[in-house]
C-alpha positions in Angstrom: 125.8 101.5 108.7 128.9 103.3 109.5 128.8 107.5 108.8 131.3 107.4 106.4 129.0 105.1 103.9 126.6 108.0 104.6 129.2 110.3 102.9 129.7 107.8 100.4 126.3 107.9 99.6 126.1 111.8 99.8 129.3 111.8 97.6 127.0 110.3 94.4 124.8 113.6 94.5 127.2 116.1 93.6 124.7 118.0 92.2 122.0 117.2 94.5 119.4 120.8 95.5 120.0 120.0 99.4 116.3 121.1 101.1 118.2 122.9 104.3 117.0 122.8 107.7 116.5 126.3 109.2 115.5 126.5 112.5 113.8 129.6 114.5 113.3 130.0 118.0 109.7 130.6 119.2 108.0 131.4 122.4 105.1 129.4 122.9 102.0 131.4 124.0 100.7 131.1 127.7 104.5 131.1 128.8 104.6 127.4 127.8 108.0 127.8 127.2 110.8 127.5 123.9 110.2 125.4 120.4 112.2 125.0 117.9 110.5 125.2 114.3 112.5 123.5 111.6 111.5 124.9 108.0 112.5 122.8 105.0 113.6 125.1 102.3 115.5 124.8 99.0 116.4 128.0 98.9 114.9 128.4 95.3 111.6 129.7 93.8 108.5 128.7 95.1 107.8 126.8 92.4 110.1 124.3 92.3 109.2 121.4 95.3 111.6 120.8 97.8 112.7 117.1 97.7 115.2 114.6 99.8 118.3 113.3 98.9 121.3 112.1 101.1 122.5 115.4 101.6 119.0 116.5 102.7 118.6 114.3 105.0 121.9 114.1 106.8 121.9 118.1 107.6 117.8 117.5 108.9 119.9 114.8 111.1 122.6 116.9 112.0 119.9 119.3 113.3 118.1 117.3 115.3 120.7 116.1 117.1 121.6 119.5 118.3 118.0 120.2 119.2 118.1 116.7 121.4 121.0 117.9 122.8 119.2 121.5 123.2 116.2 119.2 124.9 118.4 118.0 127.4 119.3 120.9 128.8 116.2 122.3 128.8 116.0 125.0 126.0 113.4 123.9 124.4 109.8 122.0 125.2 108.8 120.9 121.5 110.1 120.7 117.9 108.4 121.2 114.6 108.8 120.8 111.1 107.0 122.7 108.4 107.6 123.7 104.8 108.3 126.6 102.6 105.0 128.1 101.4 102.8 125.2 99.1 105.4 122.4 100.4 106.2 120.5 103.6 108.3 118.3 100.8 107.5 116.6 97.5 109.3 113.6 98.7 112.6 111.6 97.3 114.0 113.2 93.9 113.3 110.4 92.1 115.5 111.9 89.2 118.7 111.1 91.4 117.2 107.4 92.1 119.3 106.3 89.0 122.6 106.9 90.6 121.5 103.9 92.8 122.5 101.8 90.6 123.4 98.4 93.5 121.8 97.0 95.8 123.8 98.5 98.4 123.4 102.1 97.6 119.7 101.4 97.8 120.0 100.0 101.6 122.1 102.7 102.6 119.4 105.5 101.5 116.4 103.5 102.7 118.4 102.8 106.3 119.9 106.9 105.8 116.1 107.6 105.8 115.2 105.8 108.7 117.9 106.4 111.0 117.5 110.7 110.4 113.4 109.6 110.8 113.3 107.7 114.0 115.6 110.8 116.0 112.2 112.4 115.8 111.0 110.2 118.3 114.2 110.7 120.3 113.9 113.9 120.9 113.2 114.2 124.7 110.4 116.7 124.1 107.4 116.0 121.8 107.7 116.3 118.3 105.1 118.2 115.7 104.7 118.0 111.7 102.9 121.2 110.5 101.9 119.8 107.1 101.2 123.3 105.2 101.1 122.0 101.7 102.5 118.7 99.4 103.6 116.1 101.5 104.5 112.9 99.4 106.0 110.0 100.0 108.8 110.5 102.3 107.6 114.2 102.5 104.6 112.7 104.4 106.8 109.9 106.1 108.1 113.0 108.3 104.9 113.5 109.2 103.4 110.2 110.3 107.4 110.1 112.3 106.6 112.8 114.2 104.6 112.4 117.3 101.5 114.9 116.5 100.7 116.6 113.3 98.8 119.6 111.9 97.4 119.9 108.6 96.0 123.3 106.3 92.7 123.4 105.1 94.6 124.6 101.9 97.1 122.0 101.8 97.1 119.3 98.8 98.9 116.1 97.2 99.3 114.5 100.7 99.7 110.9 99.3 102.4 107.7 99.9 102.4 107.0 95.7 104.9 104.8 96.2 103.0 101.3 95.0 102.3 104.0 91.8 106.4 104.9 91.1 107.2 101.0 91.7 108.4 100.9 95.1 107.0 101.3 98.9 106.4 103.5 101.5 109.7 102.6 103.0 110.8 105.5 105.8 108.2 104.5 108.2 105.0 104.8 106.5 103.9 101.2 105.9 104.2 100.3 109.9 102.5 103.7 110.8 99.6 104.8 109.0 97.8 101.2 109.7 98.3 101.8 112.9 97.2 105.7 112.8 94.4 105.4 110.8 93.3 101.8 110.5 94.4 99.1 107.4 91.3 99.6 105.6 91.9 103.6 105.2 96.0 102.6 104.7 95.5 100.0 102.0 93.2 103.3 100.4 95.8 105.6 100.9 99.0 103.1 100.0 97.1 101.1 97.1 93.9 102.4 96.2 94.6 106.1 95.7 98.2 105.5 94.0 96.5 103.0 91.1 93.7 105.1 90.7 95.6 107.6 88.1 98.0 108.7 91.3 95.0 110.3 93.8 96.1 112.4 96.1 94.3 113.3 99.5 93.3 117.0 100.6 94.1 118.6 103.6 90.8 118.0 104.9 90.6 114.7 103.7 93.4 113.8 105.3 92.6 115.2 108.5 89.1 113.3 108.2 91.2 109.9 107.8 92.6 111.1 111.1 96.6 111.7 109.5 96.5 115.1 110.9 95.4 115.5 115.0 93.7 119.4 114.0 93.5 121.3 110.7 93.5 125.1 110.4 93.2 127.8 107.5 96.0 128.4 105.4 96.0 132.1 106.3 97.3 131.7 109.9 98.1 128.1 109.6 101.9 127.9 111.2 100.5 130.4 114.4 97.7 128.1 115.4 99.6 125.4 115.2 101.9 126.7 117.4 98.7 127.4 119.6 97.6 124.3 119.2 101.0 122.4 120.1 101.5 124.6 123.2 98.3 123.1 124.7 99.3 119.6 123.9 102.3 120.2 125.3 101.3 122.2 128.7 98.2 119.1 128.9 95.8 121.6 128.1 94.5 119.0 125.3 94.6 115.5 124.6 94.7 114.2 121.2 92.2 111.5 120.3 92.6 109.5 116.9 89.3 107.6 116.8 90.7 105.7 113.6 93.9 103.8 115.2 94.2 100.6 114.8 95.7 97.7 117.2 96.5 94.6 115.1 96.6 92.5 117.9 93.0 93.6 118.4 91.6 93.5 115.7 93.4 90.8 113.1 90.4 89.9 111.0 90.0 94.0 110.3 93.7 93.9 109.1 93.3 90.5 106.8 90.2 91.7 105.2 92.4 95.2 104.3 95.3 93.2 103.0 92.8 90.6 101.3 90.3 93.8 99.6 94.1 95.7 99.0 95.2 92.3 96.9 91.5 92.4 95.0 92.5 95.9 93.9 95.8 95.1 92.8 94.7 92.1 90.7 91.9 94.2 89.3 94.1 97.6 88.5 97.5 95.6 87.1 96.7 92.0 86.7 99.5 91.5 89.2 102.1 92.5 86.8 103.6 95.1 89.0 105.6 94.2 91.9 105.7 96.9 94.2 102.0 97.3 95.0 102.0 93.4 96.2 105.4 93.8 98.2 103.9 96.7 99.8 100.6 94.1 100.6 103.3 91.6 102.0 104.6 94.3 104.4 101.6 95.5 105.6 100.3 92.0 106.1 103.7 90.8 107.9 104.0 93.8 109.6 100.9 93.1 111.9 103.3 90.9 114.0 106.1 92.8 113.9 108.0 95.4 115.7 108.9 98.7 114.0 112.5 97.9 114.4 111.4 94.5 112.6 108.8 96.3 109.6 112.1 98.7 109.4 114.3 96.3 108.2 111.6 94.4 105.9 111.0 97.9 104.4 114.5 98.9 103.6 115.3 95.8 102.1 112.3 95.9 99.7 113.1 99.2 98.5 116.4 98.0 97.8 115.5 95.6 95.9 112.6 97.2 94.3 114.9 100.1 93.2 116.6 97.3 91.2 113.8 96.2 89.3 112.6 96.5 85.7 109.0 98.0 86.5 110.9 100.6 88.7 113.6 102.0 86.5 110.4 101.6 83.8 108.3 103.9 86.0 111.2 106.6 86.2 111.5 106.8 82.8 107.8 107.1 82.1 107.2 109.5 85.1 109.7 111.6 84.5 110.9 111.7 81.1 107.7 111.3 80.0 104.4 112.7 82.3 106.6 115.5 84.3 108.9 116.6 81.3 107.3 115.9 77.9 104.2 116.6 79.0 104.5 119.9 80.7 106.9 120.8 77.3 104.5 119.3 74.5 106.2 119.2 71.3 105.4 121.5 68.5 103.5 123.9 70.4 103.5 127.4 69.4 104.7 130.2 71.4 102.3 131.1 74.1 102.6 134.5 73.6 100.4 134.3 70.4 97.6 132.7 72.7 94.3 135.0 72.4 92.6 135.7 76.1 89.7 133.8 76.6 86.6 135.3 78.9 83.8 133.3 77.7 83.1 129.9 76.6 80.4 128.6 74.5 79.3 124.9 75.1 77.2 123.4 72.0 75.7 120.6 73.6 73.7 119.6 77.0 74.3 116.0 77.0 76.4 114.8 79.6 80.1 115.2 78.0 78.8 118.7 76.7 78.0 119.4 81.0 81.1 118.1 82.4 83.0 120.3 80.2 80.7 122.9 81.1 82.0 122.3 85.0 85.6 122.3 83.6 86.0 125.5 82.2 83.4 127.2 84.6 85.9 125.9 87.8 89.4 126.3 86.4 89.1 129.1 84.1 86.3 130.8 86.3 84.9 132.8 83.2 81.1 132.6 81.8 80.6 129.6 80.4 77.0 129.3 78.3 75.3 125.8 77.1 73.2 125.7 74.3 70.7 122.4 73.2 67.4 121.9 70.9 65.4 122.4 73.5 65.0 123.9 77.0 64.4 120.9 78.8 67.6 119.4 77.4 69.6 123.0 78.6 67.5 123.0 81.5 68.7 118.8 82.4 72.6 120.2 81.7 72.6 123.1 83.9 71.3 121.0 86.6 73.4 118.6 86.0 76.4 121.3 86.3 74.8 122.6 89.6 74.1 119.0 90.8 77.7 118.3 90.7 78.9 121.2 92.4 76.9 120.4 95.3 78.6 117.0 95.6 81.4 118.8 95.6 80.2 121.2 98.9 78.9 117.9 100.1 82.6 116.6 100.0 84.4 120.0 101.2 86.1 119.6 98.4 85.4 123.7 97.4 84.1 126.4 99.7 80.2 128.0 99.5 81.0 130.8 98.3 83.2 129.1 95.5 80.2 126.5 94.7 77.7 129.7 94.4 80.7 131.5 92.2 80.9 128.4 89.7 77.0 128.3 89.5 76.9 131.4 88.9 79.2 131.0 85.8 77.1 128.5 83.8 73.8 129.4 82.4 72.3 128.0 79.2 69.9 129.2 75.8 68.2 127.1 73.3 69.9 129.9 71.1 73.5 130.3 69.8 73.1 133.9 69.8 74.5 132.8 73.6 77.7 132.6 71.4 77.9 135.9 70.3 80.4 137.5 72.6 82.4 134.4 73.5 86.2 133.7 72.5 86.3 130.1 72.7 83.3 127.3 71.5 83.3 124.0 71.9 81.1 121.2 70.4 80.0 118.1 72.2 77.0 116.7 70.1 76.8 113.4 68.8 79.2 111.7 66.6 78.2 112.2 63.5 80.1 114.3 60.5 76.8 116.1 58.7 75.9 117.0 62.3 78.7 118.4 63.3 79.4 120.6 60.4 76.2 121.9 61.0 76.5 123.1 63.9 79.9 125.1 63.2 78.1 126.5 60.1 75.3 128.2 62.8 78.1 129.0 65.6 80.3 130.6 62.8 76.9 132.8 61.8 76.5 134.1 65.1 80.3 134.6 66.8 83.2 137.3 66.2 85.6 136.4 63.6 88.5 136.0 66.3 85.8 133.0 68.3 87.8 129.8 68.1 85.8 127.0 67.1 87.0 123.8 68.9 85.4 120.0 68.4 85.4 116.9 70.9 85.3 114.2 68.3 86.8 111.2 69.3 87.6 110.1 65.8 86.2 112.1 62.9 88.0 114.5 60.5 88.4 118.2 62.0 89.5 119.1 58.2 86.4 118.2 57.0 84.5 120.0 59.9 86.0 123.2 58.4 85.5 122.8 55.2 82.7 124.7 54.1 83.1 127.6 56.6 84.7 131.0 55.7 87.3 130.9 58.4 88.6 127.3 58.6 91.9 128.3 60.2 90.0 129.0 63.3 88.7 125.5 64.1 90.6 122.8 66.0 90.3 119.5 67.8 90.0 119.5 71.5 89.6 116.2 72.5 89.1 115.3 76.0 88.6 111.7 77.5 85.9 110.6 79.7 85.1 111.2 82.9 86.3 114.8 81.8 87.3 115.6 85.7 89.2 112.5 86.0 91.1 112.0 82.3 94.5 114.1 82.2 95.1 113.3 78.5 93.7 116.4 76.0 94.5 115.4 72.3 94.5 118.8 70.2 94.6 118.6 66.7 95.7 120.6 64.9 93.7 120.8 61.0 96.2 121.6 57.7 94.5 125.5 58.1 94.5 125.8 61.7 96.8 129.2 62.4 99.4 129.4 65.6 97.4 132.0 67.1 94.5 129.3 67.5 96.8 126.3 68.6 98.7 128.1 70.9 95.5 129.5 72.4 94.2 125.2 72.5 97.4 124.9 74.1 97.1 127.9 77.0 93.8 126.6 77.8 95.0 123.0 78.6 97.0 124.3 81.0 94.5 126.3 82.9 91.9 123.6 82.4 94.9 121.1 84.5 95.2 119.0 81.1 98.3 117.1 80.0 98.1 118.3 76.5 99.8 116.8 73.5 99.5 117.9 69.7 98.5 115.3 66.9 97.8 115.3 63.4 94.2 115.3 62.0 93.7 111.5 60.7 91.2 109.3 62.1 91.0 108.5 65.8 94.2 110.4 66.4 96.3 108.7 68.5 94.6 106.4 72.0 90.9 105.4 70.1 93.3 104.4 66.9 95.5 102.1 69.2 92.8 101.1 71.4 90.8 100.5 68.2 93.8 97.8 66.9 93.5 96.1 70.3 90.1 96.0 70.1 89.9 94.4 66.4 92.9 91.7 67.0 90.6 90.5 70.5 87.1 90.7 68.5 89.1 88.8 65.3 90.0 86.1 67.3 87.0 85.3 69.0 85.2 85.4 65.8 87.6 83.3 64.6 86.8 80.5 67.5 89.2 81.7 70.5 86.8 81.1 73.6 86.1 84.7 74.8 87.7 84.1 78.5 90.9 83.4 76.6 90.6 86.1 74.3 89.7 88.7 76.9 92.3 87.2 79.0 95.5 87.2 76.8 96.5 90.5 77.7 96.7 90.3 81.5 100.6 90.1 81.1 100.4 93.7 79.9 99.3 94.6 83.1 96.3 96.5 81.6 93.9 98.5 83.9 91.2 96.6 82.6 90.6 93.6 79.8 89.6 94.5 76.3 85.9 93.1 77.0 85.6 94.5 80.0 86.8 98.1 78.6 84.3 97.6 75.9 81.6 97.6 77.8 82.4 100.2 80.4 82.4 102.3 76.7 79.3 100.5 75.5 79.3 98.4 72.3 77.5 100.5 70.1 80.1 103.3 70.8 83.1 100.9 70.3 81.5 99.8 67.4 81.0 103.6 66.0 84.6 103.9 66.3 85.6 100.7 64.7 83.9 101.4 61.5 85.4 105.5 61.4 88.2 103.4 61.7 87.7 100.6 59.2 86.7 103.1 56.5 89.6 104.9 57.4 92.4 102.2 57.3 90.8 99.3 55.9 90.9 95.4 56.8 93.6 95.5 59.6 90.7 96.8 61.9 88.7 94.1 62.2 84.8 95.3 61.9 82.8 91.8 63.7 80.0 90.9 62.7 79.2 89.6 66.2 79.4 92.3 67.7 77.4 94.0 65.4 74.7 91.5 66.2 75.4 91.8 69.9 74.4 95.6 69.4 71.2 95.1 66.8 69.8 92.5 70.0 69.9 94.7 72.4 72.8 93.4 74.3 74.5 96.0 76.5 77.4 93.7 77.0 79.0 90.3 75.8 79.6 89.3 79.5 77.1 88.5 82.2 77.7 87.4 85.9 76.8 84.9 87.8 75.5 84.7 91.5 79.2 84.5 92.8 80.2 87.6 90.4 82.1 85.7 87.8 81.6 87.2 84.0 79.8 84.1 81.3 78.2 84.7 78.1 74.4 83.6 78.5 73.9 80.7 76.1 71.4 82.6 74.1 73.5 85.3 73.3 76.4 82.5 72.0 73.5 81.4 70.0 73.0 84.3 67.7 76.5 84.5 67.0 78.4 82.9 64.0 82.3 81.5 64.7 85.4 80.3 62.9 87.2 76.8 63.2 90.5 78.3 64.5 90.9 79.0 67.7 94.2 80.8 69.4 95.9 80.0 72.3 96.7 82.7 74.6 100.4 83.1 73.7 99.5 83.3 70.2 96.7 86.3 71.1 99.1 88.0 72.8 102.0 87.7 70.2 99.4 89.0 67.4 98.6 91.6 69.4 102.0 93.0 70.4 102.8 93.1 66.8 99.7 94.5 65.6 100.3 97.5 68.0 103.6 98.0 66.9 102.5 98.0 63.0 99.9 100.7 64.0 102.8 102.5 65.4 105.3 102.3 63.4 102.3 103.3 60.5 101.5 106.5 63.0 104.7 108.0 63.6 105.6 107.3 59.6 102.9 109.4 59.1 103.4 112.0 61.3 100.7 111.4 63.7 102.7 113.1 66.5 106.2 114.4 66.6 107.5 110.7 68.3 107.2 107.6 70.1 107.3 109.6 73.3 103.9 111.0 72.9 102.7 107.8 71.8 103.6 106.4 75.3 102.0 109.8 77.0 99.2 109.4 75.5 98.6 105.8 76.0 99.5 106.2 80.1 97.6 109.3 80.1 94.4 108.9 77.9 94.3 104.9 78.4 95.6 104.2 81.7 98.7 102.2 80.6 100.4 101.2 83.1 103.3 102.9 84.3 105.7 99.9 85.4 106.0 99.1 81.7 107.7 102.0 80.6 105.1 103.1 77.9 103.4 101.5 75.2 106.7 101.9 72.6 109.3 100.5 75.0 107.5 97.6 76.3 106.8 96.9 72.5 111.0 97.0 72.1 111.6 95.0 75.1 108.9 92.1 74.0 110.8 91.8 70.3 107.3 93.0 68.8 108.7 96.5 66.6 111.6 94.3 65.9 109.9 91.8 64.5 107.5 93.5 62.9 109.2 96.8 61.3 112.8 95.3 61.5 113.7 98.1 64.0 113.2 99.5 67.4 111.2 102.5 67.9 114.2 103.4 70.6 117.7 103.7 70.0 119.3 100.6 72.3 120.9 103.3 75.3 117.0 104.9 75.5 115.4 101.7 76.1 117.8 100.1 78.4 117.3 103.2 80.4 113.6 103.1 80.0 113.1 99.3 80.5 116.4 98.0 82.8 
């Protein structure tokens, strides 16, 4: 492609934050002669990411053409790029990806990419990535183009999320990193880690994966690796990558990579999502092919991809949704009225009560003190707490003195006179109203007046919590999703009496604790266990009703689910599903569906509906199908499917009439963040648009038509 379609395609950005190319002149130590350091810069505040666009990326190869033409006349011996402090870059500004709106604008910046990419290999003199902080997607693509690479102990976010944000790795990275680091670590990094809630790899893990050739601290990081370089370059040392990969000498390695990759995909998105499987077909294809041949292959997919449904559905929910709406939750008060908080109380030892013990102790890094019946249960939930901290040393994922600091922090009593000088306590005992009140009713005894009293409830009333105590206002729902350390989603609810001062204070702290949080009103369930809960009666009616269970269970897949209603049940655990179901039964009435069978299930013993056999595949024993009662009229799986679109979007549309949350948006956040829904469809309230289901059912769209072409085109 011709120049001037490069300036065509820089002409759509107009408004486009170009990351510059600034390059310094550095003398090498031990005389080893000239580099040139290229530092990507936006020229903003640190906080806001440097990304690529067309304009980025033509100046980068504007600049490296000079410093080719520098390298032939013997200026300079080596070239670098770094970043600006926390970022090499954040990768494509995927907000600008909607001006790309053919085919052929999507070529030209996949083939833009590539062509400014592969002059790093032109150079004349050996080329160096010094990955100092984020490095995603095409960010990290500089990287793995480059011929050596460096990486900080302090760096994080070093991911290709691409398969995640509907499209591949398509500047480079699906050729390379197989070949770098081997295709069982690549399909982890390019499908594993992106379908696992977005993962990201460290600094040191990625330098363990053998990504990076050396890692250094951050404090120093940009002088040793000009150290470093200078010896590769003078001979001094020779770089070993233990991990690469031939294909042509090792082919059953690669099919088994593509062939586990494919299992993942199946299991993670019912293969509803195109991009992770294109990126499969690349990788797989790409073992006999040339990079000049895996080049082509890659810009075409993203060029197509970039046109897709799932894609444009991605952006929307990414964006508008996860990056804006959920760092700006709606109907939060002013921070400013947030009270400090230098102490938390944990009522509780259990093993929700101890991960949120680990929480606060490592983000907020204040006291944090645990409090049970007895000391052996205290004693079982600091150890737990301390148990888990090791892991983390184990994993170098946090630093000794850091593990002994969050130790430190967490301490427990078999007395809430623990409480007395804390400023923020939290309840995690079981799931039972009388209980639960109780326990506030002893903490409010013992804790300043100012102490705000939070709950974990997954589904009961925080109104009636407060009730009976003298300050009411200061109560409020915190409710976190399990595993605690994994879960982004925090639903705080807010009571009829709880005061700013104590929600803006819920909301402060979900931001140090790393929490998307989003406000909802106090009914039952609040907003994911109430839709989950729907889901969950229509699947259980219908087998009850005579649907085999492998096609109930099964109906869903074209939802692209993380995991099928039966299955998600019993991760859970029936008699905790069940719990819920009848909150939410008392709550709403018949359209939750309360089985019998599963009731049953629970009374027998019966961890779980399914079994599996010797080959892995899920049955029901015959003797559990015994004790079980069932209708004469069965479903098919279009028909399961159909019901349970529009049951969703009744519960929705019943939701946001009430006043659940502010709108559909947070619906959808809540659902992607606090239920894994998968990205590619947009959210839960589009998809339920695009499928005729709100339509159908409340004779309107929850979007206006311009919002959900853009969310679902």
């Amino acid at each position: 492609m011709s120049a001037p379609d490069y300036q065509r395609l820089a002409g759509l950005f107009p408004t486009e934050v170009v990351t510059h190319s600034y390059v310094s002149d550095i003398a090498l130590p031990g005389g080893a002669g000239t580099f040139a350091l290229i530092t990507l810069d936006n020229d903003v505040d640190h906080t806001r990411p440097t990304t690529l666009g067309p304009n980025t990326l033509l100046e980068l190869g504007e600049v490296l053409d000079s410093l080719k033409a520098r390298a032939e006349a013997g200026e300079i011996v080596g070239v670098g790029v770094t970043g600006k402090p926390h970022y090499l870059v954040a990768g494509a500004d995927l907000s600008a990806t909607q001006k790309l709106a053919s085919y052929e604008d999507g070529l030209a910046m996949a083939r833009l990419g590539h062509e400014v990419y592969g002059k790093l290999h032109t150079l004349g003199v050996p080329s160096f990535a010094f990955i100092n902080g984020v490095a995603l997607g095409g960010g990290l693509e500089i990287a793995l183009q480059s011929q050596y690479r460096t990486v900080s102990t302090g760096a994080g976010a070093l991911a290709l999320p691409e398969a995640f944000i509907g499209l591949v790795p398509g500047w480079g990275g699906v050729y390379i990193l197989p070949r770098l680091i081997g295709p069982e670590n690549a399909v982890k990094v390019m499908i594993e880690n992106p379908l696992s809630n977005n993962r990201t790899l460290s600094g040191p893990a990625a330098f363990k994966l053998g990504i990076a050739d050396a890692m250094f601290e951050p404090a120093d990081f940009v002088e040793q690796s000009l150290v470093w370089a200078a010896r590769v370059i003078t001979g001094e040392v020779a770089v070993s990558r233990p991990n690469a990969a031939d294909p042509s000498a090792t082919p059953e390695a690669w099919d088994a990579a593509v062939a586990h990759g494919r299992a993942v995909v199946e299991a993670r998105t019912s293969n509803a999502a195109p991009a992770p499987a294109k990126v499969l077909d690349l990788l797989e294809a790409g073992k006999n092919w040339t990079a000049e041949q895996s080049r082509d292959a890659e810009c075409e997919a993203l060029a197509e991809l970039m046109q897709t449904p799932q894609f444009h559905s991605t952006v929307y929910a990414f964006l508008d949704l996860v990056q804006k709406r959920g760092k700006r939750p709606a109907g939060a008060p002013d921070k400013k009225l947030a009270r400090p908080v230098s102490k938390v109380g944990v009522v509780g030892a259990g093993l929700m009560a101890s991960q949120l013990a680990l929480l606060f102790a490592r983000q907020l890094k204040v006291p944090v003190v645990m409090t049970d019946i007895d000391q052996a249960r205290v004693d079982k939930g600091v150890g737990y707490v301390h148990a888990e901290v090791d892991k983390l040393l184990a994993k170098k994922r946090i630093s000794p003195d850091a593990a002994n600091r969050t130790k430190a922090l967490v301490s427990g009593s078999v007395s809430k006179e623990a409480f007395s000088d804390a400023d923020f306590v939290i309840e995690a005992v079981f799931e039972e109203l009388s209980v639960k009140k109780q326990v506030f009713a002893e903490v409010e005894a013992v804790v300043s007046p100012e102490c705000i009293l939070a709950t974990n409830t997954s589904s009961l009333s925080v109104t009636e919590m407060a009730a009976d105590l003298q300050h009411p206002e200061r109560v409020v729902g915190f409710h976190f999703f399990n595993p605690v350390a994994v879960m982004p989603l925090l639903e705080i609810v807010r009571a009829p009496k709880t005061d700013d001062a104590v929600l803006a204070t819920a909301f402060v702290l979900a931001k140090a604790l790393k929490k998307t949080a989003v406000l909802v009103k106090d009914d039952a369930a609040f907003v994911v266990n109430r839709i989950l809960g729907r889901m969950f009666g229509e699947i259980t009616a219908v087998f009850d009703e005579g649907t085999d269970a492998a096609t109930a269970d099964n109906a869903l897949r074209p939802m692209g689910l993380p995991m099928s209603p039966f299955t998600l049940l019993a991760l859970v655990g029936l008699p905790v599903g069940q719990h819920v179901q009848e909150s939410l039964h008392a709550a709403f009435g018949e359209r939750f569906w309360l089985s019998k069978n599963s009731q049953k299930i629970i009374d027998a013993g019966i961890k779980s509906l399914w079994q599996k056999d010797e080959d892995g595949k899920p049955y029901i024993p015959t003797e559990t199908l015994a004790m079980l009662d069932f209708g004469n009229t069965p479903s098919t799986s279009e028909e399961v499917l159909r019901r349970t679109q529009d049951a969703l979007a009744d519960e929705i549309g019943r939701m946001l009439d009430e006043g659940v949350v502010s709108g559909p948006e947070d619906i959808d956040l809540c659902m992607i963040l606090g239920a894994g829904w998968p990205m590619h469809l947009g959210g839960i309230t589009p998809y339920l648009d695009r499928v005729g289901a709100s339509e159908r059912v409340l004779g309107r769209t929850f979007h206006a038509a311009k919002e959900t072409v853009s969310a679902a085109s």
